[in-house]
N, CA, C and O of each residue as an XYZ file, in Angstrom:
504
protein
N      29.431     71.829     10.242
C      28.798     70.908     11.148
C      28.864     69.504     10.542
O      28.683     69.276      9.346
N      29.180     68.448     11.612
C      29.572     67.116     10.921
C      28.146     66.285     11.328
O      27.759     66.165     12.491
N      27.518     65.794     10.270
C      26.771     64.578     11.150
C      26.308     63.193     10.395
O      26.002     62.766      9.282
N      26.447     62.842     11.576
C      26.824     61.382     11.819
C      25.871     60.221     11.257
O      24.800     59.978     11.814
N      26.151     59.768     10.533
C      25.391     58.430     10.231
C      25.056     57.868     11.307
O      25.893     57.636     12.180
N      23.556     57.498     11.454
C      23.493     56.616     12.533
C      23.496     54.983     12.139
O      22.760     54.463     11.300
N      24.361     54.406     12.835
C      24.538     53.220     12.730
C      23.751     51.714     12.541
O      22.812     51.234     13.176
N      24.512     51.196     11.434
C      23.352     50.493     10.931
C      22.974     49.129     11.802
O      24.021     48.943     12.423
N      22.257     48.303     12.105
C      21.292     47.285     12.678
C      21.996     46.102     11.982
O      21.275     45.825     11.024
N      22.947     45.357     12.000
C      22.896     44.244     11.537
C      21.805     43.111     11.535
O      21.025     42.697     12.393
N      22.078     42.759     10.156
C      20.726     42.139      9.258
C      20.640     40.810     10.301
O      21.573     40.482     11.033
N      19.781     40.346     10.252
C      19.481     38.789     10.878
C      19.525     37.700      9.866
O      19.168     37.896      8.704
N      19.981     36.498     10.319
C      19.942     35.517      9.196
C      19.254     35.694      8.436
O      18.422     36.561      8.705
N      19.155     35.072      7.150
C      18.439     34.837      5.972
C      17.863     33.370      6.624
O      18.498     32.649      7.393
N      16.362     33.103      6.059
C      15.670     32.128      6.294
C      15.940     30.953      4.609
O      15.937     29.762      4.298
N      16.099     32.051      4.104
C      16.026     31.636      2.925
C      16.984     30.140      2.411
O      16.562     29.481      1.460
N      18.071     29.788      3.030
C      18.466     28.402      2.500
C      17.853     27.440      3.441
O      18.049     26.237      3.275
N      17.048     27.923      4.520
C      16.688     26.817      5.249
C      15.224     26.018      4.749
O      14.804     24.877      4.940
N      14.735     27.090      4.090
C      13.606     27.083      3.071
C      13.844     26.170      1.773
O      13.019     25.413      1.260
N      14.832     26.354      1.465
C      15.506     25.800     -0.329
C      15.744     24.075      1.143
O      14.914     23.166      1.153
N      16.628     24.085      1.842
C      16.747     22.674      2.534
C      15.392     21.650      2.854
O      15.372     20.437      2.641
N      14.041     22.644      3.540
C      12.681     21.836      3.749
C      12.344     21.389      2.080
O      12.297     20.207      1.740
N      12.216     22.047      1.528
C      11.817     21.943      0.092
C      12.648     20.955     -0.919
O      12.331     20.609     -2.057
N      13.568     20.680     -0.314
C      14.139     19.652     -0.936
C      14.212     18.285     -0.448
O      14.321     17.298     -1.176
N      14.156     18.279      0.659
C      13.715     17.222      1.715
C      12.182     16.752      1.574
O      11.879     15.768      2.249
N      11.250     17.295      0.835
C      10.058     17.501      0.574
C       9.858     16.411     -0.568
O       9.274     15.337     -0.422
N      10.533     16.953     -1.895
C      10.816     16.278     -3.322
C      11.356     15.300     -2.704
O      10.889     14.301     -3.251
N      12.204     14.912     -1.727
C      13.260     13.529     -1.879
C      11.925     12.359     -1.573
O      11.587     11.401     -2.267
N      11.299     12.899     -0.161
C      10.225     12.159      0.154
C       9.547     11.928     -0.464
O       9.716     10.804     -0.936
N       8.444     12.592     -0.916
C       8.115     12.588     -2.418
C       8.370     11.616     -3.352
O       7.575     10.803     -3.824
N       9.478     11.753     -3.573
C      10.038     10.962     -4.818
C      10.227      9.509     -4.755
O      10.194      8.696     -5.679
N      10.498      9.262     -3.084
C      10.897      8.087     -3.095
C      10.020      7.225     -2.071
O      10.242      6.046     -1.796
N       8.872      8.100     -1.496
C       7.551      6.991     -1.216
C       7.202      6.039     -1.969
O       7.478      5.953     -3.165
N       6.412      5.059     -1.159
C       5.923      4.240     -2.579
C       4.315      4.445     -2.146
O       3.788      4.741     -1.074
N       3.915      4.222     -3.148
C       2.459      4.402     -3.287
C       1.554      3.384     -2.958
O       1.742      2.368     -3.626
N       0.651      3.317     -2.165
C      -0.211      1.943     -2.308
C      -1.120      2.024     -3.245
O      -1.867      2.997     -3.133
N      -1.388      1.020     -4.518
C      -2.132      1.174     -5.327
C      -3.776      1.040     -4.534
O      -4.198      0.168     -3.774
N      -4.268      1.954     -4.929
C      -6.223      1.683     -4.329
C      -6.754      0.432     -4.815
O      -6.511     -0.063     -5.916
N      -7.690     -0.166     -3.677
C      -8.084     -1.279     -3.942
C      -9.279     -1.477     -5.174
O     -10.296     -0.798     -5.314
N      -8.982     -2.214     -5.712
C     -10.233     -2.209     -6.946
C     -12.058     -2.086     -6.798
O     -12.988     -1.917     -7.587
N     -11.900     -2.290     -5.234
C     -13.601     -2.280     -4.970
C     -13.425     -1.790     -3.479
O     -12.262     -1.819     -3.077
N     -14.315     -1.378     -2.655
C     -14.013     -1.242     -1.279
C     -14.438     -2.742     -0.455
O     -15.339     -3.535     -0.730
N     -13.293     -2.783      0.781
C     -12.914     -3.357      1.315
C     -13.283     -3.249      2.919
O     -12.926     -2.187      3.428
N     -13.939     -4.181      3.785
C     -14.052     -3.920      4.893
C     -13.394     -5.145      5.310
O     -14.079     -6.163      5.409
N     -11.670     -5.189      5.666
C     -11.578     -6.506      6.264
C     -11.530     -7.340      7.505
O     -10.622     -6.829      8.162
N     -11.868     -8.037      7.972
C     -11.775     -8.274      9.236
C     -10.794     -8.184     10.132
O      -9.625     -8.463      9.862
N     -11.273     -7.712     11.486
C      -9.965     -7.251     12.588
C      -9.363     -8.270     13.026
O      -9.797     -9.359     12.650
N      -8.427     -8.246     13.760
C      -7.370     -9.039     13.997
C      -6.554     -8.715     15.271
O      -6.763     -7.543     15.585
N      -5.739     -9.303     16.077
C      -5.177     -8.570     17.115
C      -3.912     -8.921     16.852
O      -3.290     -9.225     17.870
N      -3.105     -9.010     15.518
C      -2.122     -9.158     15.511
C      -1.241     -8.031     15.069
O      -1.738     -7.208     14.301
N       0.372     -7.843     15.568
C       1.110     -6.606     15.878
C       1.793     -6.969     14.171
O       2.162     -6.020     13.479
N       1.880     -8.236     13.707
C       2.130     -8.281     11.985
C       2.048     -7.232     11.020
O       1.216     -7.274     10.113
N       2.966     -6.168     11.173
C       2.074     -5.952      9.386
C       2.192     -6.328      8.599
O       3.020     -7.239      8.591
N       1.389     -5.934      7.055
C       1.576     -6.671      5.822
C       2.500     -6.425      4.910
O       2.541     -5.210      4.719
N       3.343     -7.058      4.183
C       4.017     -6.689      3.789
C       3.919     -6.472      2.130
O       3.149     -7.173      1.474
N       4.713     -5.503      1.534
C       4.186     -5.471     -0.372
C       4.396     -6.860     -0.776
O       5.571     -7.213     -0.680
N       3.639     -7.680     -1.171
C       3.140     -8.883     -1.761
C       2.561     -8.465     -3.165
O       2.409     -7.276     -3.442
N       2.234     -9.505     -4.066
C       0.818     -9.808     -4.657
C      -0.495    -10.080     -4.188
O      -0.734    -11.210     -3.762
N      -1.465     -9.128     -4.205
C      -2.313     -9.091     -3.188
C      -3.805     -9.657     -4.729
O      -4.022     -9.122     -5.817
N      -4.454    -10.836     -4.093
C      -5.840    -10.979     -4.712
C      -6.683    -10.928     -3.407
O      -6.606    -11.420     -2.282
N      -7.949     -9.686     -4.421
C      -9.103     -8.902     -4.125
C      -9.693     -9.505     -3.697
O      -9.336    -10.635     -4.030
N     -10.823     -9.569     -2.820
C     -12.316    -10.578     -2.669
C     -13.257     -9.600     -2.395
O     -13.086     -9.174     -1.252
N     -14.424     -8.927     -3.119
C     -15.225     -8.298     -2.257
C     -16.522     -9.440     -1.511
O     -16.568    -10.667     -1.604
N     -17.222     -8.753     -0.978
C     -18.298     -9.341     -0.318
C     -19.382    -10.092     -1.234
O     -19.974    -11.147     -1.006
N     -19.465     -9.201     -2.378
C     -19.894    -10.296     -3.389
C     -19.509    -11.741     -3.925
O     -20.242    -12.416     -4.648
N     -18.175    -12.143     -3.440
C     -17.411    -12.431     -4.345
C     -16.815    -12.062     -5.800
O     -16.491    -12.773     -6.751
N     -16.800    -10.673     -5.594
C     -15.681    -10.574     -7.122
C     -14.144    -10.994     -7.038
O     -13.690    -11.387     -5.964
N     -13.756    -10.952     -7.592
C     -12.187    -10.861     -7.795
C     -11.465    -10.133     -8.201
O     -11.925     -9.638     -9.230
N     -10.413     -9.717     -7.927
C      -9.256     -8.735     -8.763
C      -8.042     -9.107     -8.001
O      -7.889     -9.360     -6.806
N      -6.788     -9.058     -9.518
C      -5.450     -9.201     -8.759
C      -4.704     -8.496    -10.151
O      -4.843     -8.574    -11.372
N      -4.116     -8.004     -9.497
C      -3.581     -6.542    -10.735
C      -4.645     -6.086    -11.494
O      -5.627     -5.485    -11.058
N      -4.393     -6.426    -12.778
C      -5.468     -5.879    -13.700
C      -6.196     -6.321    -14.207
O      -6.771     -5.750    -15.133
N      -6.617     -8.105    -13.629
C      -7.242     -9.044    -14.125
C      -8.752     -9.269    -12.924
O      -8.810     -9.527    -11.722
N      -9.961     -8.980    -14.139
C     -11.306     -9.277    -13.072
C     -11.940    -10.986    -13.336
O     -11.906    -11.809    -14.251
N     -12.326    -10.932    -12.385
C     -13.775    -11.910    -12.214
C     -13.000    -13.103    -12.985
O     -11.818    -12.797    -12.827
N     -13.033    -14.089    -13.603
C     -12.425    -15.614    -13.646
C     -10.896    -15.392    -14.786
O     -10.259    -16.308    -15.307
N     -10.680    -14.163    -14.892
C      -9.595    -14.164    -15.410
C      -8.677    -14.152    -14.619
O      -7.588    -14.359    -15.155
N      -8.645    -13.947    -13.239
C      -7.784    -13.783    -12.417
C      -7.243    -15.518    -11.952
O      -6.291    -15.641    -11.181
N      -7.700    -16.305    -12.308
C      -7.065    -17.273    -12.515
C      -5.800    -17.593    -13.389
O      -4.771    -18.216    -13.128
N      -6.271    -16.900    -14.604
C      -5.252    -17.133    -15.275
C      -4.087    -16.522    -15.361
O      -3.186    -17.072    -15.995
N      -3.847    -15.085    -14.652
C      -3.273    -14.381    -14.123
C      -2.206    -14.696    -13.224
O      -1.005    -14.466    -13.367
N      -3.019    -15.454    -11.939
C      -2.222    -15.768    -10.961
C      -1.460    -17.411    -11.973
O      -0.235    -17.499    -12.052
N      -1.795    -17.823    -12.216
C      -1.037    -18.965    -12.921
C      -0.058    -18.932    -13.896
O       0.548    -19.896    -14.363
N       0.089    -17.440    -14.248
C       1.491    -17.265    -14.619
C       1.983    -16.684    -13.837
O       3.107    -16.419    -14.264
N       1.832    -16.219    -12.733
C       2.924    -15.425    -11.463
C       3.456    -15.995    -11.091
O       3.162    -16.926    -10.341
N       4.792    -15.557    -11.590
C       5.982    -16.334    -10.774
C       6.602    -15.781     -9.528
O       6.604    -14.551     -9.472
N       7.011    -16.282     -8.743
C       7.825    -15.938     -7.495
C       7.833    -16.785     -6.246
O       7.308    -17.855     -6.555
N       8.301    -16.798     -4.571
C       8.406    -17.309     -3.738
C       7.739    -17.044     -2.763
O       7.557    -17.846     -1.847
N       7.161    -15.615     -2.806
C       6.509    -14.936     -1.712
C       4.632    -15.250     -2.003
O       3.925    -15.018     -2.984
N       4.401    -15.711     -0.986
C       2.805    -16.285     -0.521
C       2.086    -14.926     -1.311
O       2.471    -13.765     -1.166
N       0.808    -15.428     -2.286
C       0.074    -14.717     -2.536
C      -0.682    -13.719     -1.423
O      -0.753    -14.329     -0.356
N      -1.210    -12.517     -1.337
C      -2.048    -12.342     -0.137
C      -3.676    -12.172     -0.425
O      -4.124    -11.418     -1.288
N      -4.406    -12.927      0.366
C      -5.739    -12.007      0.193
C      -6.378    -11.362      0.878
O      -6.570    -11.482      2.088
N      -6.891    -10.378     -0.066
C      -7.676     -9.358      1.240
C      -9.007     -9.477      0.909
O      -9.333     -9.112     -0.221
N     -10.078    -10.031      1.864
C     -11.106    -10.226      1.751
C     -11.682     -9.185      2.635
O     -11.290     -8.512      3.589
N     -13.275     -9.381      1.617
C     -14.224     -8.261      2.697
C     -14.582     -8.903      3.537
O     -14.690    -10.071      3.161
N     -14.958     -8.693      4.989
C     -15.114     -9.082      6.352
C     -16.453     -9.757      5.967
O     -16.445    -10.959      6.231
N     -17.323     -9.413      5.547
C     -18.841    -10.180      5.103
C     -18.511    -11.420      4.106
O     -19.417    -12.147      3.699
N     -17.156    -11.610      3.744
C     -16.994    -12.743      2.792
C     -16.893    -14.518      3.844
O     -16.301    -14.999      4.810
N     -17.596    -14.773      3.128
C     -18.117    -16.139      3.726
C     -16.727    -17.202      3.828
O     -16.006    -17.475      2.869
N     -16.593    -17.597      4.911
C     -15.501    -18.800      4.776
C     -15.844    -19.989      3.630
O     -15.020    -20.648      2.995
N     -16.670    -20.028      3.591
C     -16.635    -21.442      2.171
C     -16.477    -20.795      1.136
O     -16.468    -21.506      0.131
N     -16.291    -19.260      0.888
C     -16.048    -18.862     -0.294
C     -14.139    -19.002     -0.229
O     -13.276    -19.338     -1.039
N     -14.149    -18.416      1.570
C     -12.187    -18.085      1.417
C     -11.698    -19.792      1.269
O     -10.619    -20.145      0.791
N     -12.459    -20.456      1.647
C     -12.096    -22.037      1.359
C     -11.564    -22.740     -0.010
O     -10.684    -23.504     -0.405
N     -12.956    -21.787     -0.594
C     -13.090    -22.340     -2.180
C     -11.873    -22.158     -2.806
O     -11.237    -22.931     -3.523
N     -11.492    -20.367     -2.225
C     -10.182    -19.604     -2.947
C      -8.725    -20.693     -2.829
O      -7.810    -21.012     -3.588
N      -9.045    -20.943     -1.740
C      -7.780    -21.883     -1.081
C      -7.265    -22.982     -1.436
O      -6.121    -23.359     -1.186
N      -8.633    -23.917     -2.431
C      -8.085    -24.112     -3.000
C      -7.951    -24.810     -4.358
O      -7.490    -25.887     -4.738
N      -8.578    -23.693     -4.967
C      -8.696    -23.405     -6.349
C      -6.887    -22.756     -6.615
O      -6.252    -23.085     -7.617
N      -6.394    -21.970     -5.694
C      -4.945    -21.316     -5.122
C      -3.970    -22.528     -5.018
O      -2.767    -22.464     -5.269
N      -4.456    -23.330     -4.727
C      -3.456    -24.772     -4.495
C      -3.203    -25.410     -5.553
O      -2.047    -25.709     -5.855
N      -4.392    -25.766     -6.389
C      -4.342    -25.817     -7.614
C      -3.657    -25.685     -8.997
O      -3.192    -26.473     -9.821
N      -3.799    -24.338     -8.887
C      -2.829    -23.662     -9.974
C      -1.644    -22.864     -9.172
O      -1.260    -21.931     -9.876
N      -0.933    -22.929     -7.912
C       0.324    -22.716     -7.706
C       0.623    -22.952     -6.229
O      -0.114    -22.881     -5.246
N       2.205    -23.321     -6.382
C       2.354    -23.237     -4.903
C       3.136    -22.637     -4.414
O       4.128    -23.313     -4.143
N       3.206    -21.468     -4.099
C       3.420    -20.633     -3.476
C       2.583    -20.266     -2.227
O       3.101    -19.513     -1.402
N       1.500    -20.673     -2.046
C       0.882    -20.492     -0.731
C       0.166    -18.894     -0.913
O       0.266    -17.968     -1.718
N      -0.533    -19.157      0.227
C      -1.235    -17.825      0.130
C      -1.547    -17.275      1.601
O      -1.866    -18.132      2.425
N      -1.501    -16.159      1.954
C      -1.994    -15.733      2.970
C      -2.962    -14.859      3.521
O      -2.922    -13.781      2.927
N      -4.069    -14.895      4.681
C      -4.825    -13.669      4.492
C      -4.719    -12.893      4.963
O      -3.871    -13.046      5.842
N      -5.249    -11.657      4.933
C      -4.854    -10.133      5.179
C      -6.175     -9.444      6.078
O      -7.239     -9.040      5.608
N      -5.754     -9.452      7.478
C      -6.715     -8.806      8.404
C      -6.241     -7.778      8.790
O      -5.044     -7.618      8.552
N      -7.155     -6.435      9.701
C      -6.995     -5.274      9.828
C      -6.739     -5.383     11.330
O      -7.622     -5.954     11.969
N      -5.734     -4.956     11.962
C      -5.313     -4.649     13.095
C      -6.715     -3.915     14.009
O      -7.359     -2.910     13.708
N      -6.854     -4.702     15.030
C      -7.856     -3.965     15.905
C      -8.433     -4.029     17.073
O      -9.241     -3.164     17.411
């Protein structure tokens, strides 16, 4: 008596290189985002109705207190900071929304002062 193998089911794709493809597409992104550094204090800045966004600049801090920060330099050192920054592109600032115009005044130009490059401010779309 002869019997018969019953015939086998061909396999279905493998998922498996499409898996190794997301996962590598994953790392590339990954790798080559850029990061926004966190702001040194929190920030509530005022809205704006403009379609502008901001672009990576040199950005000096203002909180509502008036502190300061611009890279890694606080409170009146950041003067001396920005006065060796060199480049063409307008400083930016991002002030807290409770920050008083005679303070963003003061900044403006104490900013004129020690460089010219100009400066610009930084409002929240809204």
């Amino acid at each position: 008596m002869r019997i018969d193998m019953p015939p086998r089911r061909p396999r279905g794709e493998s998922i498996i290189p499409m898996i190794n493809v997301v996962f590598l597409l994953l790392i590339f992104f990954l790798l080559t985002a850029q990061v926004t550094p966190p702001t040194p204090f929190e920030l509530t800045p005022p809205e704006s109705s403009s379609d502008i966004p901001s672009q990576d600049r040199d950005v000096l801090y203002v909180s509502a207190a008036g502190e300061l920060a611009y890279n890694e330099a606080r409170g009146t050192d950041v003067w001396a900071a920005i006065g060796e920054r060199r480049g063409e592109e307008p400083l930016e600032i991002r002030a807290d929304a409770e920050t008083s115009a005679t303070q963003i005044a003061g900044l403006l130009k104490r900013l004129r002062e020690i460089s010219d490059t100009g400066a610009q401010l930084v409002v929240s779309g809204g």
